[in-house]
C-alpha positions, -999 to +999 in steps of 0.1 A: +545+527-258+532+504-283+552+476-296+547+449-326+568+425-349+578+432-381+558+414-407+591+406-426+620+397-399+600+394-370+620+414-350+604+437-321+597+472-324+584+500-304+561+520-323+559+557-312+549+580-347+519+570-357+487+586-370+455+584-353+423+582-376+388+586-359+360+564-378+328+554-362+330+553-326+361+537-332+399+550-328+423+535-354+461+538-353+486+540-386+517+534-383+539+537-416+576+538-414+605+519-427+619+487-401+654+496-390+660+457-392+656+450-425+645+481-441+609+474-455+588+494-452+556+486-427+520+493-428+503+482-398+462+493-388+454+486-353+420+495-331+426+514-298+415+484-279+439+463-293+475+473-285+503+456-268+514+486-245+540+477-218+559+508-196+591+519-204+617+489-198+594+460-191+601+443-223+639+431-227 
């Protein structure tokens, strides 16, 4: 699981559809879906290397 703030309300969410895009030697993640929060609609680009992954039920 992957998890990040909403850029609008802030509040915590668990990413799980997103698109993986291969560029050079590199593995980007897209992740574009509406926040359940506050219903804007989020854009978010991060590198493989880079996520915030906890196991199921560690955050909370």
């Amino acid at each position: 699981m992957v998890f990040i703030n909403c850029s609008y309300c802030k509040e915590p969410l668990c990413v799980i559809n997103y698109k993986i895009l291969n560029s050079d030697k590199m593995v980007l993640r897209n992740y574009q879906e509406e926040c359940p929060c506050c219903h804007k609609t989020l854009d978010f680009f991060w590198r493989e290397n880079s996520d915030q992954i906890f196991d199921e039920g560690k955050l909370g």
